[in-house]
N, CA, C and O atoms as CSV, one atom per row, in Angstrom:
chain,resi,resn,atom,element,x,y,z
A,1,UNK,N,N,-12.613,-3.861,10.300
A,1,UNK,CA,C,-11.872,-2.637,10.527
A,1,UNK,C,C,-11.329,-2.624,11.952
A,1,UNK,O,O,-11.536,-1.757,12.801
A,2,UNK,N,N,-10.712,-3.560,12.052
A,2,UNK,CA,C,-9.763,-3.612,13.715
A,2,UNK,C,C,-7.975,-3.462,13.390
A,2,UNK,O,O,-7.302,-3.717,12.392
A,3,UNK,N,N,-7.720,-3.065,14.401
A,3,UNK,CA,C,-6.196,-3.250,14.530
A,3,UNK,C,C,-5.531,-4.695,14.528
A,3,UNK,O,O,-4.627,-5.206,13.867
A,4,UNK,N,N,-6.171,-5.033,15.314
A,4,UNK,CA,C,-5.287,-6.322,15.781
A,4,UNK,C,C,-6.525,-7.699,15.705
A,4,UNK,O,O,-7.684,-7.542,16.087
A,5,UNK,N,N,-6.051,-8.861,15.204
A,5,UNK,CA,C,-6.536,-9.796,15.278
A,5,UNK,C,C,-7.306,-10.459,16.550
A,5,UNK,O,O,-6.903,-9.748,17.472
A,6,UNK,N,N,-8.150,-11.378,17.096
A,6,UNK,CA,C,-9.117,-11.803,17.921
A,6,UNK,C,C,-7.540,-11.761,19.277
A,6,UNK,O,O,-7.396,-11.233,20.380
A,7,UNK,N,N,-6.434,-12.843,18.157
A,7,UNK,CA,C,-5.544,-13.543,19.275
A,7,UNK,C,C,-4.519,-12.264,19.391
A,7,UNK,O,O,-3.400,-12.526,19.834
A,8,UNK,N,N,-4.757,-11.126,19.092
A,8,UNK,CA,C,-3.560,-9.558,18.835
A,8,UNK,C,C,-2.571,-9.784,18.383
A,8,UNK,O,O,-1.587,-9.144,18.754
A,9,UNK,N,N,-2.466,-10.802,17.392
A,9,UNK,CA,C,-1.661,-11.156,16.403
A,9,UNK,C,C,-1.989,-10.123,15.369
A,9,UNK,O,O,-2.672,-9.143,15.666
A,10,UNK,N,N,-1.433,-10.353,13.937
A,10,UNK,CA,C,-1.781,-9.554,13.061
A,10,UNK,C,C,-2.656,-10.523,12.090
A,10,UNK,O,O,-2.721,-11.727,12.337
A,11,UNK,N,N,-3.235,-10.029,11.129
A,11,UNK,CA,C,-4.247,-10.363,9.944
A,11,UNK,C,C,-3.751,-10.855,8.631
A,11,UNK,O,O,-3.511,-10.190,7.623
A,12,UNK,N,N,-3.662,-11.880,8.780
A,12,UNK,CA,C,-3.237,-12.560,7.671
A,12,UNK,C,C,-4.003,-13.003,6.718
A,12,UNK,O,O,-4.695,-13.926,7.147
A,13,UNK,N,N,-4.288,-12.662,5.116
A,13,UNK,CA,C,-5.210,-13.273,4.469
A,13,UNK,C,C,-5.121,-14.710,3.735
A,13,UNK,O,O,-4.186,-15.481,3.515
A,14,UNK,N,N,-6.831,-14.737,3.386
A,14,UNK,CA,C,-6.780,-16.228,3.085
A,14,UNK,C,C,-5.619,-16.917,1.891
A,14,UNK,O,O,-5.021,-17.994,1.891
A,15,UNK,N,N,-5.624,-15.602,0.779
A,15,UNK,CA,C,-5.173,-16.182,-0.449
A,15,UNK,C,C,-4.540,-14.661,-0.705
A,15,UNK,O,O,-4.808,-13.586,-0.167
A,16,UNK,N,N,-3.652,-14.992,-1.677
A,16,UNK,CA,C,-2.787,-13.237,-2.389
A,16,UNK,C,C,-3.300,-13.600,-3.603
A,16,UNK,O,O,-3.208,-14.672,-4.201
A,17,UNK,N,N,-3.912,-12.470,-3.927
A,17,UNK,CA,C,-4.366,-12.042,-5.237
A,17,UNK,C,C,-2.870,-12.178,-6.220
A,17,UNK,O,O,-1.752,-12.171,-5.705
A,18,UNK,N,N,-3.104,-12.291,-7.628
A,18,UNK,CA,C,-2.216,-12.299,-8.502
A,18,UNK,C,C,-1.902,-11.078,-9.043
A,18,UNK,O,O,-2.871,-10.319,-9.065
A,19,UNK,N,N,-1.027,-10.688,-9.424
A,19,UNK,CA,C,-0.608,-9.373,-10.105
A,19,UNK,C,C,0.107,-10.058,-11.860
A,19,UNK,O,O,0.829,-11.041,-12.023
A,20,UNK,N,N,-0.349,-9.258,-12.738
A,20,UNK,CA,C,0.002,-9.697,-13.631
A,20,UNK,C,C,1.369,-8.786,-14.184
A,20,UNK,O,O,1.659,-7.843,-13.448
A,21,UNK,N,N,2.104,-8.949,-15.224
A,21,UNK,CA,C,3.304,-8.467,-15.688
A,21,UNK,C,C,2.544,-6.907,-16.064
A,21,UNK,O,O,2.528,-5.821,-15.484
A,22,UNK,N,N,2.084,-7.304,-17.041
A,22,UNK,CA,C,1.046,-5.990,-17.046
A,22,UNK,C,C,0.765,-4.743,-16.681
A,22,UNK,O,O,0.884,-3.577,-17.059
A,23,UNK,N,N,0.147,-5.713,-15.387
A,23,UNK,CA,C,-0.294,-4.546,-14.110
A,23,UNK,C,C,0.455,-4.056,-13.503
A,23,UNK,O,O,0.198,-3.079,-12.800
A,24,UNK,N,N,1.652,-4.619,-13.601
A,24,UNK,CA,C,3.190,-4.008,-12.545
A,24,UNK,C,C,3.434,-3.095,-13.240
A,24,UNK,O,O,3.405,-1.976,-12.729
A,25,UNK,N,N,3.778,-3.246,-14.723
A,25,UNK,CA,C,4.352,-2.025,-15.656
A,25,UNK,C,C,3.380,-0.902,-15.619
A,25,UNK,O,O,3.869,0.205,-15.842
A,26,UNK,N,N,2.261,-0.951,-15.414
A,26,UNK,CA,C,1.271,0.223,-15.454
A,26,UNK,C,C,1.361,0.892,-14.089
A,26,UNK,O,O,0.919,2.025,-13.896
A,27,UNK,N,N,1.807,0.330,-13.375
A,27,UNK,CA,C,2.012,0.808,-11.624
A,27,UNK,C,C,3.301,1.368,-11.739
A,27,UNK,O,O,3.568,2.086,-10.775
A,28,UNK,N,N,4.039,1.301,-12.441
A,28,UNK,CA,C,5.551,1.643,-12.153
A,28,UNK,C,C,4.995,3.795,-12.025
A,28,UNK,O,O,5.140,4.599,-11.104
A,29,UNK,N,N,4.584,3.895,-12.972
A,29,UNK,CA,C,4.909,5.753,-12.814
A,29,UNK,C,C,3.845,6.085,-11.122
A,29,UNK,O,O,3.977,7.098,-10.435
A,30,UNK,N,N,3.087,5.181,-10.885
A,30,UNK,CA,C,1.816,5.806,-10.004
A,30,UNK,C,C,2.749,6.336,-9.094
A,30,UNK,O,O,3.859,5.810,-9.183
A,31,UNK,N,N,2.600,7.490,-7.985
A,31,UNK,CA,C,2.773,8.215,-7.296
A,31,UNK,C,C,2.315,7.053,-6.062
A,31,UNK,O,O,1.426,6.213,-6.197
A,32,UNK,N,N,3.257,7.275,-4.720
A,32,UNK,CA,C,3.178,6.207,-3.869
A,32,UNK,C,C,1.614,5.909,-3.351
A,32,UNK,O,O,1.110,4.835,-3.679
A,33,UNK,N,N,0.944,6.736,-2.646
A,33,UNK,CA,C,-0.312,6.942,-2.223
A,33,UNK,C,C,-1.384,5.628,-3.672
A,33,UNK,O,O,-2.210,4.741,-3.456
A,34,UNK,N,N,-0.756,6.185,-5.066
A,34,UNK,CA,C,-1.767,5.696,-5.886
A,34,UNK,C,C,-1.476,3.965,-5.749
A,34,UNK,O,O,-2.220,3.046,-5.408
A,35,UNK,N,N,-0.232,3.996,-6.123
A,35,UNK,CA,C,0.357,2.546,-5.887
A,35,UNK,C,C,-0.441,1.675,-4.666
A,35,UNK,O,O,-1.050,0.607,-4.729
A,36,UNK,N,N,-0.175,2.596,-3.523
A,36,UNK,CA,C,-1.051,1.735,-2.665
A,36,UNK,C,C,-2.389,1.216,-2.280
A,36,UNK,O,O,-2.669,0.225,-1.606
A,37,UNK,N,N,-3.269,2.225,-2.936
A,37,UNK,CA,C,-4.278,2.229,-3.656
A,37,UNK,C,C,-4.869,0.861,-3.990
A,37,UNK,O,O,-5.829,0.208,-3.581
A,38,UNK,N,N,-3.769,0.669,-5.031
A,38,UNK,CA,C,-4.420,-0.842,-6.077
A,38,UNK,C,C,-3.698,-1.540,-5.125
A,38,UNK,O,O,-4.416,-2.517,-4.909
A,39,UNK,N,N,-2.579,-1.652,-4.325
A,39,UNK,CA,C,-2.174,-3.067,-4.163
A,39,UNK,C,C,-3.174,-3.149,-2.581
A,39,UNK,O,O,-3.172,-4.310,-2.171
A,40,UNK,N,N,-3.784,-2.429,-1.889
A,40,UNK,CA,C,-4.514,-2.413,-1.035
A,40,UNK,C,C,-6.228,-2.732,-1.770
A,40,UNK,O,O,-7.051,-3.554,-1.367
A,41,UNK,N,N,-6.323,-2.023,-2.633
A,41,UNK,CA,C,-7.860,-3.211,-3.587
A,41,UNK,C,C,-7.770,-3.972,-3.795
A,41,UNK,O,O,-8.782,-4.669,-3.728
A,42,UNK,N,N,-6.362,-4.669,-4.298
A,42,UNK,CA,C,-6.628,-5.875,-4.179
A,42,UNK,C,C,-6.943,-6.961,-3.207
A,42,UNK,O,O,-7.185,-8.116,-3.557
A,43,UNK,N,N,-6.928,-6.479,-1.779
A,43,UNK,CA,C,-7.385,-6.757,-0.899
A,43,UNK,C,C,-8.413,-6.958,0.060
A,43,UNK,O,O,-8.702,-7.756,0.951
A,44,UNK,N,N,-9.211,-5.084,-0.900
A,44,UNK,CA,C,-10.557,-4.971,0.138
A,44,UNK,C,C,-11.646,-4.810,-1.077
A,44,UNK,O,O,-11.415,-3.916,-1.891
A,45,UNK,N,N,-12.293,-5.254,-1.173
A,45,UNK,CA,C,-13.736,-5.312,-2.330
A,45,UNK,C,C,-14.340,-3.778,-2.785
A,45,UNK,O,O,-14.814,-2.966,-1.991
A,46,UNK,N,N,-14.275,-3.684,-3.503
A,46,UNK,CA,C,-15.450,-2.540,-4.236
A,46,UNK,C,C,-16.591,-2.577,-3.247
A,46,UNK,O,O,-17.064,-1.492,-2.910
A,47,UNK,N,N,-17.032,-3.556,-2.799
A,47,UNK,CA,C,-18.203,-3.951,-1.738
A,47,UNK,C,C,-17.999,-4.093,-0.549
A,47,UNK,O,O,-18.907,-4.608,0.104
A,48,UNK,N,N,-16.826,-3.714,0.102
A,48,UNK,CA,C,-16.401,-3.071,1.722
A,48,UNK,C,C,-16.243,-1.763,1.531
A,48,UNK,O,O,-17.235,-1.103,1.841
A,49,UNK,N,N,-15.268,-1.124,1.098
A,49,UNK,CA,C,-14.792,0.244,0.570
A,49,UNK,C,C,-14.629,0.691,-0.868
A,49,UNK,O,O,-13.630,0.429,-1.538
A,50,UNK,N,N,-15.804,1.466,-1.357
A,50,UNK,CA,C,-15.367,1.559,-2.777
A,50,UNK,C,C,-14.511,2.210,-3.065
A,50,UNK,O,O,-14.277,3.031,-2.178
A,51,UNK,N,N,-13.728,2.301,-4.085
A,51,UNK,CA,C,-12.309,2.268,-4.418
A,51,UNK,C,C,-12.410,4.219,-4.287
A,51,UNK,O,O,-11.381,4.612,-3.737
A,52,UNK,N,N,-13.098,5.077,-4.552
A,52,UNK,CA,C,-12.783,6.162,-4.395
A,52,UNK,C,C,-12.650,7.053,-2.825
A,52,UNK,O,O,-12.155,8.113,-2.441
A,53,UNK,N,N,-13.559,5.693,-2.123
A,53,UNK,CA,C,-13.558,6.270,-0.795
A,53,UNK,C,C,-12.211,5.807,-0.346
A,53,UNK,O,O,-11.667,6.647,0.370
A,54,UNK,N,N,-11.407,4.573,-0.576
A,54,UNK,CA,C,-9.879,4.202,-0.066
A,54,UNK,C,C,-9.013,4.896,-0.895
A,54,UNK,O,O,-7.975,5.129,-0.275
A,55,UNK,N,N,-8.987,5.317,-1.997
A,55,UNK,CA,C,-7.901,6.281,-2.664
A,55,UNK,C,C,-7.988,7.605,-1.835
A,55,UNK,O,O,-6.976,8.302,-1.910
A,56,UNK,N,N,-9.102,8.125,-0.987
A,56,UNK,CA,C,-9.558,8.989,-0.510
A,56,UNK,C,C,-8.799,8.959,0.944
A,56,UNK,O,O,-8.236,10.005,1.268
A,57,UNK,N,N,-8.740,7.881,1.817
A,57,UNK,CA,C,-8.162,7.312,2.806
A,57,UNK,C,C,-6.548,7.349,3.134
A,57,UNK,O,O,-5.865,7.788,4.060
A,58,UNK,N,N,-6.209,6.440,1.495
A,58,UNK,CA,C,-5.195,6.535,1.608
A,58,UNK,C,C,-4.212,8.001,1.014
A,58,UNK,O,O,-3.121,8.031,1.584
A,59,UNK,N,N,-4.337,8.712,0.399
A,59,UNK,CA,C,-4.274,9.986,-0.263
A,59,UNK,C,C,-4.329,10.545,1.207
A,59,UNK,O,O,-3.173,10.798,1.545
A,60,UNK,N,N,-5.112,10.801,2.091
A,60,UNK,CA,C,-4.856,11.473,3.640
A,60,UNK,C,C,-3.972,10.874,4.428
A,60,UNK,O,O,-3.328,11.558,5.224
A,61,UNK,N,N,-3.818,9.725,4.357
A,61,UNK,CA,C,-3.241,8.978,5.257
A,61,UNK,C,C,-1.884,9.178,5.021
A,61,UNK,O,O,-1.082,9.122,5.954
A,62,UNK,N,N,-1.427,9.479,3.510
A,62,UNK,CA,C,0.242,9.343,2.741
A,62,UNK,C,C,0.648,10.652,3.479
A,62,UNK,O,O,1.660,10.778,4.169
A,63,UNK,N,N,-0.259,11.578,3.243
A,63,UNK,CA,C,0.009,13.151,4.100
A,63,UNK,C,C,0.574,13.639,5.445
A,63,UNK,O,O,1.133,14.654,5.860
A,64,UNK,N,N,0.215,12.573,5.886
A,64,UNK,CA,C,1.239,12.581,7.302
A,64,UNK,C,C,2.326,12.426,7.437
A,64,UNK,O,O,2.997,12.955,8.323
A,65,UNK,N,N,2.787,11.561,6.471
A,65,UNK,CA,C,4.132,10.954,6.562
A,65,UNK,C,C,5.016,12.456,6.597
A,65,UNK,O,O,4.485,13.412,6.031
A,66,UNK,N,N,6.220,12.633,7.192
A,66,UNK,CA,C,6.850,13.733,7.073
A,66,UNK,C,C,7.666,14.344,5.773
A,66,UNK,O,O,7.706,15.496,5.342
A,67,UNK,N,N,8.414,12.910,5.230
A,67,UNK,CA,C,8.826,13.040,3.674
A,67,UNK,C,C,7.934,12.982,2.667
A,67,UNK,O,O,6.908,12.303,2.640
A,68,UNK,N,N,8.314,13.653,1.906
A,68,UNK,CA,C,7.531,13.700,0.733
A,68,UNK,C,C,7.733,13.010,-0.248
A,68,UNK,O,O,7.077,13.208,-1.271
A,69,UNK,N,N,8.722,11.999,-0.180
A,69,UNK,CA,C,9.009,10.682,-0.920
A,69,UNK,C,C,8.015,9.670,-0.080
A,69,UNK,O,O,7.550,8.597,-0.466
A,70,UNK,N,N,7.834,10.321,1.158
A,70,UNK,CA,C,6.766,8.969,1.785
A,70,UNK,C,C,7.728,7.869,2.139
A,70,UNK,O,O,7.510,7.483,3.287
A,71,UNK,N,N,8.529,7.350,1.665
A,71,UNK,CA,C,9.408,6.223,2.251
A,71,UNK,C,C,10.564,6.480,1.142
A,71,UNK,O,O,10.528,6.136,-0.039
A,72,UNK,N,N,11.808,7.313,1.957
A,72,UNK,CA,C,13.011,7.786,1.486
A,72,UNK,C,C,13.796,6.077,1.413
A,72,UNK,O,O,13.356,5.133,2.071
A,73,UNK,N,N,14.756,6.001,0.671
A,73,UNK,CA,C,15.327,4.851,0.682
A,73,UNK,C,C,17.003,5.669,0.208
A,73,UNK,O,O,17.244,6.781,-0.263
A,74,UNK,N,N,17.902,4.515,0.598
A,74,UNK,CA,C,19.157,5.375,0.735
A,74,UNK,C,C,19.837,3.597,0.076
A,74,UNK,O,O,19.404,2.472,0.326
A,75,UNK,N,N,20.912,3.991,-0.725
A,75,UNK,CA,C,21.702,2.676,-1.264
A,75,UNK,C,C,23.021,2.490,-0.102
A,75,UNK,O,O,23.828,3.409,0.039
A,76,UNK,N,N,23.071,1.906,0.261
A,76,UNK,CA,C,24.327,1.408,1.113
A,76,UNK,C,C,24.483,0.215,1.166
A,76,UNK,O,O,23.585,-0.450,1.681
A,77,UNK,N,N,25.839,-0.536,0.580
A,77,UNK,CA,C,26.704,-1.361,0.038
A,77,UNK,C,C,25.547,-2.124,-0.761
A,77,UNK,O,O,25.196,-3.256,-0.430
A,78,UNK,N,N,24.957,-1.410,-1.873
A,78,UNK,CA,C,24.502,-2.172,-2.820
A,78,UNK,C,C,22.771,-2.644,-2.254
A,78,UNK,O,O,21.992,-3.286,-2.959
A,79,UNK,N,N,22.536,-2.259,-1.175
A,79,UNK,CA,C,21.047,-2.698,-1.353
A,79,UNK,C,C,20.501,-1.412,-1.085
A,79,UNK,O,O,21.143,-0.361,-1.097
A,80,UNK,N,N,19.181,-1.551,-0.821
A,80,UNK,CA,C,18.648,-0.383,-0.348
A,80,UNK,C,C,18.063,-0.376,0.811
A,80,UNK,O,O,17.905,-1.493,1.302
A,81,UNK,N,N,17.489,0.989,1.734
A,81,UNK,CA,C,17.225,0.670,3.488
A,81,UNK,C,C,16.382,2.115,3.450
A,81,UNK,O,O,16.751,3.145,2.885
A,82,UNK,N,N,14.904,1.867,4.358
A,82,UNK,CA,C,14.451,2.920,4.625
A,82,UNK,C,C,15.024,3.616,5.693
A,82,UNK,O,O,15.598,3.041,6.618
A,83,UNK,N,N,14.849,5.271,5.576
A,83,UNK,CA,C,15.446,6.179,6.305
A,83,UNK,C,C,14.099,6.701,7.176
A,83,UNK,O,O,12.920,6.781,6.834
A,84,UNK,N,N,14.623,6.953,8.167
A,84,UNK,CA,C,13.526,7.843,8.794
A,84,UNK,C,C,13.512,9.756,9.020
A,84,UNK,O,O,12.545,10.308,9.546
């Protein structure tokens, strides 16, 4: 639970978990906070943070954000770009 790596680089993990076709389609309706949820378990173990205490984390943490889309996105010339 640090910010910054030994060298204050950032934290890079060993391996990326797989996401299956599946699991994407079942993520599509989640609400952003939930979304991040699973793609952040897949990262940290049931046995560092159990999953109700980080839905718990992150669910406070989404609350700050000022929009209530949490990350507004705007189409201009065909792609998309976060807004602040």
């Amino acid at each position: 639970m640090r910010g910054l790596a030994h060298d204050r680089g950032l934290f890079i993990p060993d391996s990326f978990p797989t996401v299956s076709t599946a699991e994407l389609e079942s993520w599509r309706d989640l609400e952003y906070h939930e979304l991040a949820t699973e793609v952040i378990g897949k990262f940290v173990g049931e046995d560092e943070v159990p999953r109700d205490v980080l839905a718990d984390i992150v669910k406070r943490s989404c609350g700050a954000f000022r929009s209530e889309e949490v990350t507004p996105l705007i189409k201009v010339d065909g792609h998309y770009i976060l807004v602040s």
